[in-house]
Phi, psi and omega in degrees: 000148210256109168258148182274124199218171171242173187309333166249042088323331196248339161299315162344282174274344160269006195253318166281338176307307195308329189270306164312355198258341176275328186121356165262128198245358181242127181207148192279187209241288172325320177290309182290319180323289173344298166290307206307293186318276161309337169252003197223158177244025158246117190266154177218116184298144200352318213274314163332306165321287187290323165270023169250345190275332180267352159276337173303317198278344186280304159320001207039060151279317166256124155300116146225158181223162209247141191237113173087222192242338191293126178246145177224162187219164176186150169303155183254035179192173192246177171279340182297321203251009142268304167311332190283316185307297138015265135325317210256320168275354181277337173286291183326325206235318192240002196242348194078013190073028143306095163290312175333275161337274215296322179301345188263321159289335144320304169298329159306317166298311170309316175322305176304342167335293194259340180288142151091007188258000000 
């Protein structure tokens, strides 16, 4: 099933792949605030922030737990197996469940891409 996520759920989860991808697998609501705030110029607030990561873990998309007084989260998937899973429903839904066919159209969306490259 193809989930759907909106623009700051999915600024989210690119924020935690990026801290995961450094090698920390756990991150606060601060943390993340934190990073949003230096990399992106649609700024959002704390609070915001902290419901849209506490609708995530209510999707099982985020993990959390509670440390302290702290609550941390991490993801339950990498982006490579979110884009796959994806995929995988969109060959379902518009392809017969070809990947093959939908890879190909893909490669296609690419080409103009690729001349000259």
């Amino acid at each position: 099933m193809l989930s759907k996520h909106g623009t700051l759920e999915s600024a989210i989860l690119n924020v935690l792949w990026d801290l995961e991808n450094e090698g920390i697998y756990t991150h606060s609501v601060k943390d993340v605030y934190e990073s949003m705030k230096r990399n992106y110029t649609d700024k959002r607030a704390y609070t915001t922030i902290k419901t849209v990561m506490d609708r995530l873990h209510e999707k099982n998309i985020l993990i959390r737990f509670k440390q302290g007084r702290k609550f941390y989260y991490r993801t339950t998937m990498t982006n490579r197996e979110m884009v796959a899973n994806a995929l995988k429903d969109i060959a379902s839904r518009y392809c017969n469940g070809d990947i093959v066919k939908l890879s190909q159209i893909l490669n296609s969306l690419t080409e103009p891409y690729l001349v000259g490259a």
